[in-house]
C-alpha positions as CSV (number, residue, x, y, z in Angstrom):
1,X,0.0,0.0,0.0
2,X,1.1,3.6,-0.5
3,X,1.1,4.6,3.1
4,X,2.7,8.1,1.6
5,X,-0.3,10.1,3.5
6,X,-0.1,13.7,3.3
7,X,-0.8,16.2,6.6
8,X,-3.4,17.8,5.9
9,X,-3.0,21.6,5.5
10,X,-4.9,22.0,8.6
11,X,-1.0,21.8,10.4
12,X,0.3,24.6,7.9
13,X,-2.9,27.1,7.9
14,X,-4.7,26.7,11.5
15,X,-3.9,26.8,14.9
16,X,-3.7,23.3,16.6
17,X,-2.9,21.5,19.7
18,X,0.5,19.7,19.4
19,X,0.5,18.5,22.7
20,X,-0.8,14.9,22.1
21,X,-2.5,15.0,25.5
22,X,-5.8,12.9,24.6
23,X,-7.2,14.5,28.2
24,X,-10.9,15.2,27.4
25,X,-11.2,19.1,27.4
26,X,-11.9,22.9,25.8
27,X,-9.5,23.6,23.2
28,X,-10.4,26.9,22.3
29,X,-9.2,28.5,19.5
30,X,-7.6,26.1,17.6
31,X,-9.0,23.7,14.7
32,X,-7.9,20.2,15.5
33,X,-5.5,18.3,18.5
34,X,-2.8,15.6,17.7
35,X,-4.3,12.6,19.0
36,X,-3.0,9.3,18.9
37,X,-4.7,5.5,18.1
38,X,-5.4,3.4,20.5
39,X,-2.6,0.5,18.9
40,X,-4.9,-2.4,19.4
41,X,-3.1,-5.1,20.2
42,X,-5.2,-8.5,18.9
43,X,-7.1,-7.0,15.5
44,X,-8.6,-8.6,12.8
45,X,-9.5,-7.4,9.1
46,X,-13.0,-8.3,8.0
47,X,-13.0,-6.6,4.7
48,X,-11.0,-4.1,2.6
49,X,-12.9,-2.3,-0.3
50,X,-10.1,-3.0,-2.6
51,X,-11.6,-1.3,-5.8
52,X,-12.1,1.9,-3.3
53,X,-8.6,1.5,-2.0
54,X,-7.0,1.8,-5.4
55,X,-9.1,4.4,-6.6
56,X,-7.7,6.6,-4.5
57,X,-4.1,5.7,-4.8
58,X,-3.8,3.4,-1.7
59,X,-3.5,0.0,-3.5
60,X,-3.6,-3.1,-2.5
61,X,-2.2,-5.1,0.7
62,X,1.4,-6.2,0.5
63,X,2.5,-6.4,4.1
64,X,1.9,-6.5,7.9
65,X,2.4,-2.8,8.0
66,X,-0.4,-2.0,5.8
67,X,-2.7,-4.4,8.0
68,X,-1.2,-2.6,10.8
69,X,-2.5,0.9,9.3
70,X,-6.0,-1.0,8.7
71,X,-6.9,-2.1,11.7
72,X,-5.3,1.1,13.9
73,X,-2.9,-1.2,14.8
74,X,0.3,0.9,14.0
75,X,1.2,3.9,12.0
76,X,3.9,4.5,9.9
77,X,6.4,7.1,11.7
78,X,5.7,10.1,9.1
79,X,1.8,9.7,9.8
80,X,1.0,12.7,12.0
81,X,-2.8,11.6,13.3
82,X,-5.2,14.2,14.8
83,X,-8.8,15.2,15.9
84,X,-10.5,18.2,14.8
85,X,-12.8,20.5,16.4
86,X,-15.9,21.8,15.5
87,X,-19.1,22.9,17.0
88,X,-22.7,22.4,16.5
89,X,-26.7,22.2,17.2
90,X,-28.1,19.3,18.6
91,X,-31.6,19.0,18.2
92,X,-32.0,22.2,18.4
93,X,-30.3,23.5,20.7
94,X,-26.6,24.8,20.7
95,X,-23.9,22.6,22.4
96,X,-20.8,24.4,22.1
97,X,-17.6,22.6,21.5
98,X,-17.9,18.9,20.1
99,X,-15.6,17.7,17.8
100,X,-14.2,14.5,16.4
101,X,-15.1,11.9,19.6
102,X,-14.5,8.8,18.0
103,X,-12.5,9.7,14.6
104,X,-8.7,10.3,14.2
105,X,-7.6,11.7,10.7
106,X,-4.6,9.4,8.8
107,X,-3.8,12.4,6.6
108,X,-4.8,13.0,2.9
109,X,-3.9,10.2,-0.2
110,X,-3.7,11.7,-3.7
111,X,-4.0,9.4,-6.6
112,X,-2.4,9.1,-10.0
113,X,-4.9,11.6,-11.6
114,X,-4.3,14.0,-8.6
115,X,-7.4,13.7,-6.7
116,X,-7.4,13.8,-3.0
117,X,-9.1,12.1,-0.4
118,X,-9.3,12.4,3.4
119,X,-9.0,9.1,5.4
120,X,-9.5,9.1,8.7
121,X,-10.3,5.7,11.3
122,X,-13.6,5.6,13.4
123,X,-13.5,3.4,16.9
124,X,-9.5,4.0,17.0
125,X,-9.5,5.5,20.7
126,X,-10.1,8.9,22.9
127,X,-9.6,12.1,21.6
128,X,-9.9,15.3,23.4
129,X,-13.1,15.5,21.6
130,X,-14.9,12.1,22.9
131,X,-16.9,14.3,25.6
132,X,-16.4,11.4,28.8
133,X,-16.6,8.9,26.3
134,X,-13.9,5.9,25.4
135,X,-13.5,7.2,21.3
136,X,-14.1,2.8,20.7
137,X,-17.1,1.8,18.3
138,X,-19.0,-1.5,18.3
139,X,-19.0,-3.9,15.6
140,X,-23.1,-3.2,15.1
141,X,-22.4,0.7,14.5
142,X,-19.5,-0.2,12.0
143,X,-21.2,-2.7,10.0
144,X,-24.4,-0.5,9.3
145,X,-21.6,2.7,8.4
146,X,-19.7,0.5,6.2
147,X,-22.5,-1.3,4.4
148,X,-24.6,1.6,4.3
149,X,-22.4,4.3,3.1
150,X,-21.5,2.2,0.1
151,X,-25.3,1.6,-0.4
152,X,-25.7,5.1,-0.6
153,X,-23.0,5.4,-2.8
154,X,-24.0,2.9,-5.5
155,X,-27.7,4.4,-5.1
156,X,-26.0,7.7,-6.6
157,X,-26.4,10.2,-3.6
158,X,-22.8,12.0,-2.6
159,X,-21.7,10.4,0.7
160,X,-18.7,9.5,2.8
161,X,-17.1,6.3,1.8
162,X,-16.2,3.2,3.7
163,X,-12.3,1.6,3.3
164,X,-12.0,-0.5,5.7
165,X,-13.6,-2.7,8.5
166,X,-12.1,-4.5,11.6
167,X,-13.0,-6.7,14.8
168,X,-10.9,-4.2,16.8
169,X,-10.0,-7.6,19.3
170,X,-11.4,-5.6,22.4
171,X,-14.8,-5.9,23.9
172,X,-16.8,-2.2,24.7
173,X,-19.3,-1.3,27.3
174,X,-22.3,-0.2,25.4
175,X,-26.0,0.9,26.8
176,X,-27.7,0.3,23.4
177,X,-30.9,1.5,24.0
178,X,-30.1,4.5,27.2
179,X,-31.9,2.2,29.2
180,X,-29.3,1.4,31.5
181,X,-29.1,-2.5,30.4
182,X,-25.4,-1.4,29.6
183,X,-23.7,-4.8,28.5
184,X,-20.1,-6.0,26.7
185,X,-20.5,-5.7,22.6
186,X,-17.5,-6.5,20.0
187,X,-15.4,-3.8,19.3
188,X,-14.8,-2.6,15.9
189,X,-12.6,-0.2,13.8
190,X,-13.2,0.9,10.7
191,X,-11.5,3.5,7.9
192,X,-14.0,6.0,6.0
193,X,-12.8,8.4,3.6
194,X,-14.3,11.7,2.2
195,X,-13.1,14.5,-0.1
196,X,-13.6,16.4,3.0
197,X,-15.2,15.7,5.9
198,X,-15.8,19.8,6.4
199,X,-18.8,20.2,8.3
200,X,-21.2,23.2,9.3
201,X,-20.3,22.7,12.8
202,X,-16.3,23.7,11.8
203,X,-17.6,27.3,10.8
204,X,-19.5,27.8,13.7
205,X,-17.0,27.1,16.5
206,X,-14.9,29.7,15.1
207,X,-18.4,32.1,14.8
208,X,-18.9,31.3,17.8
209,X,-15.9,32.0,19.4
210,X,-15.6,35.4,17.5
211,X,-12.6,34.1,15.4
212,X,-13.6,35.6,12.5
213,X,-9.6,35.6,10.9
214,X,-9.4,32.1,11.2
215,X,-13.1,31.7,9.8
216,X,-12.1,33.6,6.7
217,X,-9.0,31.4,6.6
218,X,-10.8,28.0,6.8
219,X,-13.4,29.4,4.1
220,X,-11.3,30.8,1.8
221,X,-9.2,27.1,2.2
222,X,-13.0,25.7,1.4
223,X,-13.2,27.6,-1.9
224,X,-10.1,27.0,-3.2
225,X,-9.8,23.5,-2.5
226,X,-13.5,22.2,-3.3
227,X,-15.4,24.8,-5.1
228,X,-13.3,25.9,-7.9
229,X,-16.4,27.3,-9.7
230,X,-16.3,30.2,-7.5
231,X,-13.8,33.3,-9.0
232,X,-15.5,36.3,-6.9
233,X,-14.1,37.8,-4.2
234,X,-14.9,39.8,-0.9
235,X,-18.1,39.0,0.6
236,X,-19.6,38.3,-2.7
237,X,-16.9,35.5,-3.0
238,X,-18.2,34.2,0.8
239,X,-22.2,34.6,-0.4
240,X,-21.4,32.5,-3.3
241,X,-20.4,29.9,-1.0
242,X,-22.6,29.9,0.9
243,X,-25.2,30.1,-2.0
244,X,-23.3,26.6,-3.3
245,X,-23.8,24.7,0.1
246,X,-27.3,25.7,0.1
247,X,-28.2,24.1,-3.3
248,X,-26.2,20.6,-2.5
249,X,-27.8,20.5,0.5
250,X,-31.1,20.4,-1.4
251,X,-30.0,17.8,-3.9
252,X,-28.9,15.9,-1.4
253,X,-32.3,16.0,0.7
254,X,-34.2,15.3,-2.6
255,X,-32.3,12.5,-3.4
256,X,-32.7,11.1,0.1
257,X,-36.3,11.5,-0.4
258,X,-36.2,9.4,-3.4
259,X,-34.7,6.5,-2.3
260,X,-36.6,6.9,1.4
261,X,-33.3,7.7,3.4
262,X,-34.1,8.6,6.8
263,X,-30.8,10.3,8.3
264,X,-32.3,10.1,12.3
265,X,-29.7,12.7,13.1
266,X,-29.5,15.8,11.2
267,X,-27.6,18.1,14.0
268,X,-25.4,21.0,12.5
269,X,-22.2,19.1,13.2
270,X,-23.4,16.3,11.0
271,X,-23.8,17.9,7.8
272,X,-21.4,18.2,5.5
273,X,-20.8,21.3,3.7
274,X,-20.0,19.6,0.0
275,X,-22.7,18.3,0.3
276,X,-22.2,14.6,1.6
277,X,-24.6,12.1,3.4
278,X,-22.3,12.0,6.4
279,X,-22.3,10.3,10.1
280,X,-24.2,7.3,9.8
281,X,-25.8,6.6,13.3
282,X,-29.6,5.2,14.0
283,X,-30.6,5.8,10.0
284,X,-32.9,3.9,8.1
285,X,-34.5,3.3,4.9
286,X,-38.3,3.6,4.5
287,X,-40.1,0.0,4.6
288,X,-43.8,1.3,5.0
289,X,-43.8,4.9,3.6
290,X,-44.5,7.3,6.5
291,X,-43.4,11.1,6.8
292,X,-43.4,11.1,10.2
293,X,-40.7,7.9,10.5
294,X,-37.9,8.4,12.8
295,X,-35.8,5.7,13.3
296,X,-33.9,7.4,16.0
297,X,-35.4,6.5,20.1
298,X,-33.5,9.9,21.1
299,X,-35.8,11.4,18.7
300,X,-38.9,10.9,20.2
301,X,-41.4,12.1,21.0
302,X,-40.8,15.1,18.9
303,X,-39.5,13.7,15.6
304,X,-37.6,16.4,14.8
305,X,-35.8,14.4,12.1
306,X,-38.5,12.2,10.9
307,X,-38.2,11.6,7.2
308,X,-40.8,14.2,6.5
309,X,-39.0,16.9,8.0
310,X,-35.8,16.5,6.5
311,X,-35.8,19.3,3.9
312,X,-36.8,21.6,6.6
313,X,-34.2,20.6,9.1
314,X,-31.8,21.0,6.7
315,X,-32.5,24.6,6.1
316,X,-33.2,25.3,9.6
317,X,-29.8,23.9,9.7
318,X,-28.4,26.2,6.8
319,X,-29.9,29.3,9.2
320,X,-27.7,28.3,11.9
321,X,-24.5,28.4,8.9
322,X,-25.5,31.3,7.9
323,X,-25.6,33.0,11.2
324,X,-21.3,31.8,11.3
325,X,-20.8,33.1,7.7
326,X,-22.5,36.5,8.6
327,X,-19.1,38.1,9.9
328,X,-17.6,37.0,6.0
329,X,-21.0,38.3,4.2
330,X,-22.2,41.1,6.2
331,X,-25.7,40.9,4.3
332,X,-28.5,40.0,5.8
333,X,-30.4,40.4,2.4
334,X,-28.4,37.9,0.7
335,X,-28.3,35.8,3.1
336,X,-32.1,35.5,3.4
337,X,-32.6,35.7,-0.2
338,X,-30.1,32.0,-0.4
339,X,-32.5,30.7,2.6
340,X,-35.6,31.4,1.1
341,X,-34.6,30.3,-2.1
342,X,-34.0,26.9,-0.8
343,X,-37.7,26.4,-0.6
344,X,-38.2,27.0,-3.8
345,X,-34.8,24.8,-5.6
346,X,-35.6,21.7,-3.3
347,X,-39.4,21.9,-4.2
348,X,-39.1,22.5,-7.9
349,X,-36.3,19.6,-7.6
350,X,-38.2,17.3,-5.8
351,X,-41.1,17.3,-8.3
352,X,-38.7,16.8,-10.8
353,X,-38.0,14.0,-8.6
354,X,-41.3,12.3,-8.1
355,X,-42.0,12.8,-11.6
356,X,-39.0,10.4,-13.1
357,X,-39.9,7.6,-9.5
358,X,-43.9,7.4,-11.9
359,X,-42.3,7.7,-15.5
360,X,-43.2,10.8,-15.8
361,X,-40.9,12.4,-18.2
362,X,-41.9,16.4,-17.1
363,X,-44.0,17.9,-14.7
364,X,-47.3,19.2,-15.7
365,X,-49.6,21.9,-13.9
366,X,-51.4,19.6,-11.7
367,X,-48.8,17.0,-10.9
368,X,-47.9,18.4,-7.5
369,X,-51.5,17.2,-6.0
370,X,-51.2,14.0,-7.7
371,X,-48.0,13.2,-6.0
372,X,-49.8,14.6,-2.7
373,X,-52.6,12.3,-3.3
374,X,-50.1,9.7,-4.0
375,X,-48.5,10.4,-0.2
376,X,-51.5,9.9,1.2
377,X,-52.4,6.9,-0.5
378,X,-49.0,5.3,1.0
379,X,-49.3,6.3,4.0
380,X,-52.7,5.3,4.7
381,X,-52.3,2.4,3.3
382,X,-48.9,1.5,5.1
383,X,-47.6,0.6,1.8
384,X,-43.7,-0.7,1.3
385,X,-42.0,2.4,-0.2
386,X,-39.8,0.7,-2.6
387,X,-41.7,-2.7,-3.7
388,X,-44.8,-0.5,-4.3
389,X,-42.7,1.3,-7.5
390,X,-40.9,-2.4,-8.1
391,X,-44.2,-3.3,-8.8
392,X,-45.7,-0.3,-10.7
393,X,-42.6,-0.5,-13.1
394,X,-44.3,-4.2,-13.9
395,X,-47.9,-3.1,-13.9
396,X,-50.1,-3.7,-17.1
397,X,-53.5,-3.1,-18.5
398,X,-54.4,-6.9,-17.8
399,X,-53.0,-6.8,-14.1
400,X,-55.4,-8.2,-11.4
401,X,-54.3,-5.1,-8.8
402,X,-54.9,-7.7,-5.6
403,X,-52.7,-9.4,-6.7
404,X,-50.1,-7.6,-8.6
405,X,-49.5,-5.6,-5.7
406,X,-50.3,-7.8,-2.7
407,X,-46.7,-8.0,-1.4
408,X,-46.5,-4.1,-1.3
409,X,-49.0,-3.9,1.9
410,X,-48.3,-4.7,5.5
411,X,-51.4,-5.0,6.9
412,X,-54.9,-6.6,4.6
413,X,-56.8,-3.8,3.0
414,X,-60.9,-3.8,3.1
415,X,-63.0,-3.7,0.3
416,X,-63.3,0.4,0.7
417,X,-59.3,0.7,0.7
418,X,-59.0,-1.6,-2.5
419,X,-61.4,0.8,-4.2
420,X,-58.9,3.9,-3.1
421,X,-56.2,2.2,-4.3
422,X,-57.6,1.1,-7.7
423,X,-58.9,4.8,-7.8
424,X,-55.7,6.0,-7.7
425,X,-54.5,3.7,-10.3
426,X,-56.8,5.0,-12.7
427,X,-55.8,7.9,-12.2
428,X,-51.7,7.4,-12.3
429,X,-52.5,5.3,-15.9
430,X,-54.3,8.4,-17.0
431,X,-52.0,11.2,-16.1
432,X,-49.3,8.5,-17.9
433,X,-51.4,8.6,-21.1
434,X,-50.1,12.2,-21.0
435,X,-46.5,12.0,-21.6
436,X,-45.1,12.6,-24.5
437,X,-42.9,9.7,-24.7
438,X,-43.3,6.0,-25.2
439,X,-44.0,3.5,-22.9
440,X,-40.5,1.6,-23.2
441,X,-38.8,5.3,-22.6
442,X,-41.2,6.0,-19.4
443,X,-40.4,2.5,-18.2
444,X,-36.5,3.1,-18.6
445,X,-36.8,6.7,-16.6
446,X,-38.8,4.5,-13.6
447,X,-36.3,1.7,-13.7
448,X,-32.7,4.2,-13.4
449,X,-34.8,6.9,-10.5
450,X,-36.2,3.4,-8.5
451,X,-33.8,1.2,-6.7
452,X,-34.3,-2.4,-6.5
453,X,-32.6,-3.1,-3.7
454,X,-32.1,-1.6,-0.3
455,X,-30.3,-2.5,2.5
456,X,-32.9,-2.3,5.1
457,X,-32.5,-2.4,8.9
458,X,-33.5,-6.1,9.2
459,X,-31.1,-7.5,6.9
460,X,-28.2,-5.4,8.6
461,X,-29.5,-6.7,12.1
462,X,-29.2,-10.3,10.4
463,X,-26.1,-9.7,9.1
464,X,-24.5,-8.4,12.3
465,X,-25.8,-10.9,14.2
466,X,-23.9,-13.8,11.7
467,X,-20.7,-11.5,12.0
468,X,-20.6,-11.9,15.8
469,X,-21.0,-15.5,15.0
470,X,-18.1,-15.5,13.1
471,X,-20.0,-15.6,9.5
472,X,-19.4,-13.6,6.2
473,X,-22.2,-15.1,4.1
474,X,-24.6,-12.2,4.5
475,X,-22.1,-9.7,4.4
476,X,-20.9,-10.7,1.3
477,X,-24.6,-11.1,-0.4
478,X,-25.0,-7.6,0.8
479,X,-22.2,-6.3,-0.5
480,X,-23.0,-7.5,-3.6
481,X,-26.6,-6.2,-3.5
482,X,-25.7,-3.0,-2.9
483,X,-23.1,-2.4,-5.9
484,X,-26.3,-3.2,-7.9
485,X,-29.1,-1.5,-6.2
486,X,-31.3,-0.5,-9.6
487,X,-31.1,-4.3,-10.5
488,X,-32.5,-8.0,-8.6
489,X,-29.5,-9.7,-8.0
490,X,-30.5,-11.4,-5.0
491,X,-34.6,-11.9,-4.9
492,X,-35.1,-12.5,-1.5
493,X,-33.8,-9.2,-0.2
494,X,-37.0,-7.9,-2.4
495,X,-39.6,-8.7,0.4
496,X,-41.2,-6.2,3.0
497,X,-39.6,-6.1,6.7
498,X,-40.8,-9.6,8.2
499,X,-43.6,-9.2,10.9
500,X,-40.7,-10.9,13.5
501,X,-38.9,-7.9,13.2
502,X,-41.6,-4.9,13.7
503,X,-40.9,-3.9,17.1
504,X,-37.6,-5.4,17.5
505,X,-34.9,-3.1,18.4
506,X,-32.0,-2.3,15.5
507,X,-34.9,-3.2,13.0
508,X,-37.2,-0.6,13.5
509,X,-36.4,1.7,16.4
510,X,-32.0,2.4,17.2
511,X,-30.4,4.7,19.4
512,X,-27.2,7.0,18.9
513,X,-25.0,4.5,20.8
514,X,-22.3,2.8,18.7
């Protein structure tokens, strides 16, 4: 492996802590601590993503050290490791200084083409960031980050990636469910890389602690490094990016909305400001479509991130980044004008959207209360978000709708809901008769916007469960399910959530603890 990391500029531009002292504490006015791993001593590799590895420029394995540098282990001696800090809103409420708890940056890899990517390790030890906590992760929390960050990956939607994941060869304390049943779990490390793991919550520590220099600094190191398309300068220059994390927030929560993501945790310090699906704790995908579905226990009973909310919470969330970027802008104007705006890009966008999920290959006047009808049709019908357009992709003039889409509902419809749903039928093949395109090009729009496969809580609680048994067979399958969401490899996965598994917890309910 090319092991060849380079520091990240954050040593060169920002003020750090170089004391190494991994003492949970304040650290004000500096960006990031060095931080050491833990060095465990008995680790094991359970996967590498090889083809992600040498995209980037890392390789392949070739020696001890590299599985060293896996499994936080060992670091070569050039690798200097740190923890940055960074700020944030928790549901809601401001929280002051957080920071990198549980992750510890390698450095930066460039590959052949001159690309760079950010890997850092997440479970490798204590930082002064971890907030009384031990900076380990459990093998549960890993395996959903790693298998679901490359889900979201192959689905299309920007995201942090996964590298690497290890049995970390130590056992961690874990109360799963903050119910004070607190028991021993399999410890885990894994490697995740990113363009940049730059979140909102970087911009407003420095707001926050009125160090607007070093603000400008870290912005203007933003622009130039991952939004080239900006050329302005003074506060125009700051509005324009602003402007730009403001529209990739939107395609990223209409995108989420298309595939029925549900984040659980949309705090300020975990959203990224290029853009990315980032910090994968108690998410979930849809099964039954519902808008106000929070997978998240901490989250209720408020369901302030339920999946219906999401677009709002992100710009209540771009507010709180603009309120850091106000010292750079000095515009209240503009900076309202961007927020209010967002309303309108992620609506317009979304209907787009909807529009390709029905094979629709515009939007027309009255589409926007067909897809509200449609909502309410799969919600009140607690119908299986994804089977239901797996289904409507095969639907024909001669289909018996009983039966066609009888695997869609999870609980038996009466006579009176039948008639709804055939109701609304009618009226999706009539608003299709509309298009002006042919039925094979509708079809292939459907078939590209609507995943086949996705990797729902109950097959990652399966699959953990065989993984602390020592088994890979699941992992694998899903592995291989997920490169090809938008096609049936694996048939079986295509079925709704097994009744067995509605109220069991890490199916349908989680918690923030990993």
């Amino acid at each position: 492996m090319n092991l060849n990391l380079i520091t990240q500029p954050y040593f060169r531009l920002f003020p750090g802590d170089f004391s190494g002292n991994p003492l949970q504490r304040q650290t004000p006015k500096v960006l990031f601590a060095t931080t050491e791993i833990a060095g465990f001593e008995n680790p094991e590799l359970i996967v590498l993503n090889e083809k992600l590895s040498q995209e980037i420029g890392l390789g392949k394995l070739e020696n001890e050290a590299d599985f060293a540098f896996l499994n936080a282990a060992a670091v070569p001696e050039n690798m200097k490791t740190y923890a940055t800090a960074y700020a944030g809103h928790q549901f809601g409420n401001w929280a002051g200084q957080l920071g990198d708890g549980r992750a510890i940056y390698a450095g930066e890899i460039q590959n052949t083409n001159g690309k760079k990517t950010e890997i850092q390790w997440k479970g490798a030890g204590a930082t002064p960031y971890s907030r009384h906590a031990d900076g380990r992760a459990v093998l549960r929390s890993s395996v959903r980050e790693y298998l679901m960050s490359e889900a979201i990956h192959h689905l299309g939607i920007p995201t942090t990636r996964a590298l690497s994941l290890s049995f970390s060869g130590e056992d961690v304390m874990r109360d799963m469910m903050y119910d004070g049943n607190a028991d021993y779990e399999k410890g885990a490390v894994m490697l995740r890389t990113a363009e940049s793991f730059l979140r909102f919550g970087h911009f407003e520590l420095l707001s926050a602690q009125g160090e607007t220099e070093t603000l400008q600094k870290l912005t203007d190191f933003a622009i130039e490094n991952y939004f080239p398309e900006i050329t302005s300068e003074g506060p125009e220059k700051y509005a324009e990016f602003f402007n730009n994390i403001s529209e990739r927030t939107a395609d990223l929560m209409v995108e989420w909305y298309r595939v029925g993501f549900v984040h659980g945790v949309m705090n300020t310090d975990n959203m990224s400001v290029l853009g990315l699906t980032i910090d994968y704790g108690p998410f979930s995908f849809l099964d039954e479509y519902s808008l106000n579905f929070t997978p998240n226990t901490t989250d209720l009973p408020g369901r302030r991130y339920a999946f219906g909310k999401q677009a709002k919470i992100a710009q209540w969330n771009l507010w709180q980044l603009a309120n850091a970027l106000f010292p750079l802008i000095k515009d209240e104007k503009i900076l309202e004008k961007i927020l209010n705006d967002f309303t309108e890009i992620f609506w317009t966008k979304h209907d787009k959207m909807m529009a390709a999920k029905f094979g629709f290959e515009a939007v027309l006047e009255n589409d926007g209360e067909f897809f509200t009808k449609a909502q309410e049709i799969l919600e009140d019908l607690k119908i299986d978000y994804t089977l239901f357009f797996k289904q409507l992709e095969n639907l024909d003039e001669k289909s018996d709708l009983k039966i066609h889409f009888s695997e869609v509902f999870y609980e038996v419809l009466s006579d009176e809901q039948l008639l709804k749903f055939a109701e609304f039928i009618l009226n999706y093949r009539d608003r299709l008769s509309k298009n002006a395109i042919t039925g094979p090009e509708s079809l292939a729009i459907m078939k590209k916007t609507n995943p086949k496969f996705i990797l729902r809580n109950y097959l990652l609680f399966e699959c953990i469960a065989e993984l602390n048994e020592g088994k890979k067979d699941l992992f694998r399958k899903l592995s291989t399910a997920l490169e090809n969401p938008y096609e049936e490899i694996y048939p079986e996965f295509s079925k709704k959530r097994p009744a067995i598994y509605n109220d069991q917890s890490g199916c349908s309910t989680l918690s923030c603890s990993s």
